[in-house]
C-alpha positions, 0 to 999 in steps of 0.5 A, spaced: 356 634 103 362 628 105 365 628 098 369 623 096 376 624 091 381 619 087 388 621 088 394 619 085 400 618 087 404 616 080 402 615 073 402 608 073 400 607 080 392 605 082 387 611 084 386 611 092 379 614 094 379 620 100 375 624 103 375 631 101 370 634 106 366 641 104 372 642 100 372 643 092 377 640 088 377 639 081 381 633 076 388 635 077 389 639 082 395 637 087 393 636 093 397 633 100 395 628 105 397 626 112 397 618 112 399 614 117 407 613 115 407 622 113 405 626 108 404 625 101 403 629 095 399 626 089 394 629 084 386 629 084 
């Protein structure tokens, strides 16, 4: 099952909703993404 995670990239930035696939990811665990400008590194 898809599963979808909220990332933060700082504090006072909004929560972005991702697709963390079969992966498990628990609450604050770093994560790194490919977006479309690089990646990033933000926090579950």
């Amino acid at each position: 099952m898809t599963q979808v995670v909220g990332v933060r990239w700082r504090n006072n930035d909004p929560v972005n909703y991702m697709i963390a696939g079969d992966h498990s990811l628990p609450v604050n665990s770093w994560v790194v993404l490919r977006m479309e400008k690089g990646q990033e590194i933000g926090w579950v």
